[in-house]
C-alpha positions as CSV (number, residue, x, y, z in Angstrom):
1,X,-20.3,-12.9,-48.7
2,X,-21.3,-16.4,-47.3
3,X,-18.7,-16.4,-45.2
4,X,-18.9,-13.1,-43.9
5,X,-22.8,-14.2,-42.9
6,X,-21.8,-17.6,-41.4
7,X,-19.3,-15.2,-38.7
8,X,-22.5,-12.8,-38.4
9,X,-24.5,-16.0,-37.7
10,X,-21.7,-17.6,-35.5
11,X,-21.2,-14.7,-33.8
12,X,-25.0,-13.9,-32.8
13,X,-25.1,-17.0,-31.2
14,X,-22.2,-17.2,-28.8
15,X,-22.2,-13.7,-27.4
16,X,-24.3,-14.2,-24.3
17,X,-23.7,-16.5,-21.1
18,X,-21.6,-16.9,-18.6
19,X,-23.9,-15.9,-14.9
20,X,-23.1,-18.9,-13.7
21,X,-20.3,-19.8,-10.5
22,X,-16.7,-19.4,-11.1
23,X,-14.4,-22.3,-11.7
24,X,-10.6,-22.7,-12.7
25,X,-9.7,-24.6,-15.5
26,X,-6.4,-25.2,-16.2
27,X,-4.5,-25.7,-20.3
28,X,-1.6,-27.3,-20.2
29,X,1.4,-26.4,-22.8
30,X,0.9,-28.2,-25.7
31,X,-2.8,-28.9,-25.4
32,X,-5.0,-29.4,-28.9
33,X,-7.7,-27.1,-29.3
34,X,-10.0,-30.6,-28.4
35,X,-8.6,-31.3,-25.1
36,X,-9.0,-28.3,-23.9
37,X,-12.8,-27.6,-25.0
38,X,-13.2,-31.0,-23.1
39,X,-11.7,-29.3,-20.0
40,X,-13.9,-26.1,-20.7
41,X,-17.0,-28.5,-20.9
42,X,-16.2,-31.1,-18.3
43,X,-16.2,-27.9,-15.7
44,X,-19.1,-26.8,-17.1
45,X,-17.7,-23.6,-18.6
46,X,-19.2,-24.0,-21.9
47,X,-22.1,-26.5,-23.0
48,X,-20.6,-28.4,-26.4
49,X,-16.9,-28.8,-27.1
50,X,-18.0,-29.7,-30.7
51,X,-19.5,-26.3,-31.1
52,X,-16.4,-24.7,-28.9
53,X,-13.8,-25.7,-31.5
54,X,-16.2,-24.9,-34.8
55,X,-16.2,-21.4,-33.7
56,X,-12.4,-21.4,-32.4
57,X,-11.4,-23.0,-35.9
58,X,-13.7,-20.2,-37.9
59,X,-12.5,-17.2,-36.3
60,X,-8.9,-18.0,-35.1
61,X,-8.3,-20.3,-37.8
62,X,-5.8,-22.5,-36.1
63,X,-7.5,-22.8,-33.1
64,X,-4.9,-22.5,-31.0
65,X,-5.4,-22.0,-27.1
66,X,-3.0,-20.1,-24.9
67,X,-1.6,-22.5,-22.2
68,X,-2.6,-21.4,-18.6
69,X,-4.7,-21.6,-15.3
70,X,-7.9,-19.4,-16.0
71,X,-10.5,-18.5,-13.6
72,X,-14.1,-18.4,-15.6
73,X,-17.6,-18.5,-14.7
74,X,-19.8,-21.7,-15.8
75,X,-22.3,-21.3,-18.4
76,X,-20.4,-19.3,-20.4
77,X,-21.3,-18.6,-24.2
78,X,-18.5,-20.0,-26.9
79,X,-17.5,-16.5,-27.4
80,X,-17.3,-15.4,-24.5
81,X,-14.8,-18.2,-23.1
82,X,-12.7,-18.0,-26.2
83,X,-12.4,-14.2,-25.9
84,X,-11.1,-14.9,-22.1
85,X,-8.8,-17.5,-22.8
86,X,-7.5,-15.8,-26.8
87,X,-6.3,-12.9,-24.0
88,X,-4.3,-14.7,-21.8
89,X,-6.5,-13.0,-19.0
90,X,-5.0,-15.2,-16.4
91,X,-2.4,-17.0,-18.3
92,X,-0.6,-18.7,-15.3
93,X,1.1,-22.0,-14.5
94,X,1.2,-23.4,-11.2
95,X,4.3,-25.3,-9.2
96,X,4.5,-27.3,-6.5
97,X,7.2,-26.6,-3.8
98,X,6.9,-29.8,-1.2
99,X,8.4,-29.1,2.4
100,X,11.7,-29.8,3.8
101,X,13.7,-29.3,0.5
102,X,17.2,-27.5,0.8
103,X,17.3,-24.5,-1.0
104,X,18.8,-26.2,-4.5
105,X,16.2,-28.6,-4.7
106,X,13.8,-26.0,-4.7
107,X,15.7,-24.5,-7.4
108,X,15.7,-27.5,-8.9
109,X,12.3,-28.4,-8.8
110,X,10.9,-24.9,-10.1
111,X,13.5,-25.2,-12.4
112,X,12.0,-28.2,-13.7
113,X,8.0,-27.2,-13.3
114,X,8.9,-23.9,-15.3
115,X,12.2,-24.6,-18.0
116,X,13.7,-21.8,-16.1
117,X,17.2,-22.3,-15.5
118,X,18.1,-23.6,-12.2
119,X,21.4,-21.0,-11.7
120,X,19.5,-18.4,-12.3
121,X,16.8,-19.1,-9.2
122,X,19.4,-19.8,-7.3
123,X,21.4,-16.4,-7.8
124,X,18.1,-14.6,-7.0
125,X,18.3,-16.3,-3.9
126,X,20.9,-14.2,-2.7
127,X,19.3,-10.8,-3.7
128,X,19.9,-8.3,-1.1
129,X,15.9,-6.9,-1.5
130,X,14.4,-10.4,-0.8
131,X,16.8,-11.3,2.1
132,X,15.3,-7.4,3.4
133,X,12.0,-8.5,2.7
134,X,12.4,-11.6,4.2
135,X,14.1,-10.6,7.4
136,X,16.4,-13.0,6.7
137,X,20.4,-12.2,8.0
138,X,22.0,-15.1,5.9
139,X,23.3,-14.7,2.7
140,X,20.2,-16.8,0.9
141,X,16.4,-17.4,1.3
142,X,17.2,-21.0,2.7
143,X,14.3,-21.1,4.7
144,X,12.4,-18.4,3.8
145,X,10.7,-19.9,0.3
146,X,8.0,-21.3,2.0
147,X,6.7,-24.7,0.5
148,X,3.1,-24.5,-1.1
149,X,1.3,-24.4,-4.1
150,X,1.9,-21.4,-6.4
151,X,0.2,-19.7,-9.7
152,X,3.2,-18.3,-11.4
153,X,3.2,-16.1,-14.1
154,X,3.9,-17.4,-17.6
155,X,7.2,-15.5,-18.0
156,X,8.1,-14.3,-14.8
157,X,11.6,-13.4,-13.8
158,X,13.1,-15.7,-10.7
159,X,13.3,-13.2,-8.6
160,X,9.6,-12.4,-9.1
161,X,9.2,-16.4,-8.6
162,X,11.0,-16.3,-5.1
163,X,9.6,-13.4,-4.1
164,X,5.9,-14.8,-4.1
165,X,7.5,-17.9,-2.2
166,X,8.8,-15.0,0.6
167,X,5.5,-13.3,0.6
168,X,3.6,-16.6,1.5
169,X,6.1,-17.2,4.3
170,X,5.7,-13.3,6.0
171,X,1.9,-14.4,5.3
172,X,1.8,-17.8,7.3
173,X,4.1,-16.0,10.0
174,X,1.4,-15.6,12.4
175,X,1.2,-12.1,14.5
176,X,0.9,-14.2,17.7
177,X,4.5,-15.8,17.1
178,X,6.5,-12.9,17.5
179,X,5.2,-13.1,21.0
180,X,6.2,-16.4,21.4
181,X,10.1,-15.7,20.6
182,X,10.6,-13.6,23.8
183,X,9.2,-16.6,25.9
184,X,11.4,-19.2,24.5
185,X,14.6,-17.0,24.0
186,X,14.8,-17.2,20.1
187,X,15.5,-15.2,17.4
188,X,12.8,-15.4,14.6
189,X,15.8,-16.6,13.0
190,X,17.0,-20.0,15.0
191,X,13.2,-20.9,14.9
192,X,13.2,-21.4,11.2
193,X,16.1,-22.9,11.7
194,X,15.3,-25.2,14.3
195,X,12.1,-25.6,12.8
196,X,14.1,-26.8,9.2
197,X,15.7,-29.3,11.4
198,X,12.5,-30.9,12.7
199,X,11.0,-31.4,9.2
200,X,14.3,-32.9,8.1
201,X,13.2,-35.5,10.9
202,X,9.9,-36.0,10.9
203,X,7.6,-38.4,8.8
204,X,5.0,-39.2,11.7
205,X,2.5,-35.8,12.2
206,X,2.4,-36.3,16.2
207,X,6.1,-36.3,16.4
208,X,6.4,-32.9,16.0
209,X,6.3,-31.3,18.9
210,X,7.8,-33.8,20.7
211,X,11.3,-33.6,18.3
212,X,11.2,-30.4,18.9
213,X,11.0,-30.6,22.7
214,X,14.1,-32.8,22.4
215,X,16.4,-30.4,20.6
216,X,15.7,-27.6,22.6
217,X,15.8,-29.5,26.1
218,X,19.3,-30.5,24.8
219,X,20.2,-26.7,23.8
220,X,19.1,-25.7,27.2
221,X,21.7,-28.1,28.7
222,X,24.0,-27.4,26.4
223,X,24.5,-30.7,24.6
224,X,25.4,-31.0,21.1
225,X,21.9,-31.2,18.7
226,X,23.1,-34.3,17.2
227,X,20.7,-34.1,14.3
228,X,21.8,-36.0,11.1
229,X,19.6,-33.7,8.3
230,X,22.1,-31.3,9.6
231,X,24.9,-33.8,8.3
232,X,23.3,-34.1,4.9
233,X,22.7,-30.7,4.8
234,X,26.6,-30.2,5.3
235,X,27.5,-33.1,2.8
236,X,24.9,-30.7,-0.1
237,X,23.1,-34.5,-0.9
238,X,20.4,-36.9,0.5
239,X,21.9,-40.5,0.7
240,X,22.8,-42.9,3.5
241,X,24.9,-41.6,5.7
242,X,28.1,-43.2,7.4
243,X,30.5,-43.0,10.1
244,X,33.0,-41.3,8.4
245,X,29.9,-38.4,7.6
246,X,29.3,-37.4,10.9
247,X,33.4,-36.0,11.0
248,X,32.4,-34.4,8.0
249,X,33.8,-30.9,8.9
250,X,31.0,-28.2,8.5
251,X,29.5,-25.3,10.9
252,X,26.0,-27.2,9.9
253,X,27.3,-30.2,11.0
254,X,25.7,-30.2,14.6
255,X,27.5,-33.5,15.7
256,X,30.3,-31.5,15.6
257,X,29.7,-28.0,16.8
258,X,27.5,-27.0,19.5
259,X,24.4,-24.9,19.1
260,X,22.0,-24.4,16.3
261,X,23.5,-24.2,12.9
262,X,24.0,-21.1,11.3
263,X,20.9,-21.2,9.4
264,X,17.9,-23.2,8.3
265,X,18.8,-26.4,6.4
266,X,16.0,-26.4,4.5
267,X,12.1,-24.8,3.9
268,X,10.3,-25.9,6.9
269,X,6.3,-26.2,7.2
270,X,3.9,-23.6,9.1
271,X,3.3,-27.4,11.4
272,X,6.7,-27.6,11.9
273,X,7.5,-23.8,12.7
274,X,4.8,-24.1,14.8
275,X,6.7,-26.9,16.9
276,X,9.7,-25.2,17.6
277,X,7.8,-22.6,19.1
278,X,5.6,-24.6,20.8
279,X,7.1,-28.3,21.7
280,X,5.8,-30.4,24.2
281,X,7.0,-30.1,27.8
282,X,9.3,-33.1,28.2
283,X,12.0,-34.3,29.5
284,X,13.2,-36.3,26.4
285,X,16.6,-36.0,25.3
286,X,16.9,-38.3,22.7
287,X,14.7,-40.2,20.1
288,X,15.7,-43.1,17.2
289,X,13.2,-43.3,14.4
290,X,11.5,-46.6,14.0
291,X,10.8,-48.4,10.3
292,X,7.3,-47.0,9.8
293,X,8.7,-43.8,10.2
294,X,7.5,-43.1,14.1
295,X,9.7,-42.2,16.8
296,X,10.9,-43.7,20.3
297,X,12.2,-41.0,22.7
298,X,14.3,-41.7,26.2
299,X,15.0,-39.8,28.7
300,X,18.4,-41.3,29.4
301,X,21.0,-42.7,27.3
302,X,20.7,-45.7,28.5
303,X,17.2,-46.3,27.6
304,X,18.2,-44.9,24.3
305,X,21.0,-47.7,23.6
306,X,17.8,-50.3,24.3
307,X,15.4,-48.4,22.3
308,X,17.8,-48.7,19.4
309,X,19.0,-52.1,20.2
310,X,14.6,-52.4,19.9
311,X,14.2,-51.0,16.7
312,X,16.5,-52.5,15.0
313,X,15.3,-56.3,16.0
314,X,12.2,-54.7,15.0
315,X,13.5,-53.8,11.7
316,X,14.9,-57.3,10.6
């Protein structure tokens, strides 16, 4: 009987709240019922974590919080925030695709973020659906997982995974860029591709455009791209690359075969994508990257040689 009055009591007095703005608060795996009242108060969601796990403890008994990303409203009563996050309402984790990675770091990465086994993104990569979705005519979504910030599902199948990656690419595809292929005589296609190839280059924001305006002023004179992230695309691995690489036998290798590679070489940025469609007007034809990561472009191979010869005294 005196318990059953301490839950009426209990109860009476954490049934009401919760008007105030909404906030997200995020519960790692693993966290005690104590770290994550401290979240729920720190963001104002409830007023004492002391009173927060008393009630937790008395009705759940162990207390125990579902791990997740939860969207609640500040000024929430005790019971109504433990009832939100008992249900899992919004029981999500989030990842963290950077740009520029090739399609099996990105594998490898949410592989990591979500103990889901790297294989097994990597075969739904090459799911017929999602390359139809995608628009995509290679046989994976290199490319096409666009690199962001995601709330994935606790639970969710990789091919669910990649196909929220797709749908935020189609979404940052803007209307106005189909437009744009026409003008500059490119499939949707070779601009993701080209556009892969200028984040594998670029470290320096305001470079861009102006990378880009190199590659395609040597396409339209039908010079070799010469790009080296197509090289360690190629060779499957980032490291230094040698003299011996660049014979490295591939149709991505772009020292050796003329044109744009077959397919992206990696997830590129909306900024990037956005500068193979729109580069600078130059006459640049080459460009060596300096140590802090900016670039020198020439017009002429000659100035090239010296802008080298430049950066490298630079570099010592």
């Amino acid at each position: 009987m005196k318990r059953v009055l301490v839950v009426a009591v209990a109860a009476s007095l954490a049934c009401g709240g919760g008007s105030g703005p909404p906030v997200q608060v995020v519960i790692p795996e693993g966290a005690t019922l104590r770290a994550a009242a401290e979240s729920l108060t720190a963001r104002g969601v409830i007023g004492s974590a002391g009173w927060f796990r008393w009630y937790a403890t008395l009705l759940q008994g162990s207390g125990d919080i579902p791990a997740g990303v939860y969207r609640l409203r500040t000024g929430m009563s005790a019971g109504r925030a433990l009832a939100a996050l008992a249900g899992g309402r919004a029981a999500l984790r989030r990842i963290v695709v950077p740009e520029g990675l090739m399609l099996g770091e990105v594998a490898n990465t949410v592989s990591r973020q979500l103990s889901v086994p790297q294989a097994d993104i990597e075969n739904a990569a090459t799911d017929s659906a999602l390359l139809a979705r995608a628009g995509s005519p290679g046989p994976t979504l290199e490319g096409y997982l666009y690199p962001s910030t995601y709330l994935v599902r606790y639970g969710a199948p990789p091919r669910e995974i990649l196909a929220q990656m797709v749908d935020e690419f189609l979404a940052n595809w803007q209307p106005g860029w189909n437009a744009r292929l026409d003008a500059i005589k490119l499939t949707r296609h070779q601009v993701v591709t080209l556009a892969s190839i200028v984040e594998g280059e670029v470290r320096y924001e305001p470079d861009r455009k102006y990378v880009a305006s190199v590659y395609l002023n040597r396409l339209r004179k039908g010079m070799r791209l010469q790009a080296d992230p197509t090289v360690i695309y190629a060779l499957g691995k980032r490291r230094r690359l040698f003299e011996k690489d660049y014979l490295f036998r591939s149709r991505y290798n772009t020292y050796l075969v003329d044109g744009l590679p077959p397919g992206p070489i990696g997830q590129p940025s909306a900024a990037s994508i956005e500068a193979a469609l729109y580069p600078a007007e130059t006459s640049f034809l080459y460009f060596v990257a300096q140590g802090d990561g900016k670039h020198v472009f020439s017009r002429t191979y000659p100035e090239h040689l010296q802008a080298i010869r430049t950066a490298r005294v630079t570099a010592r």
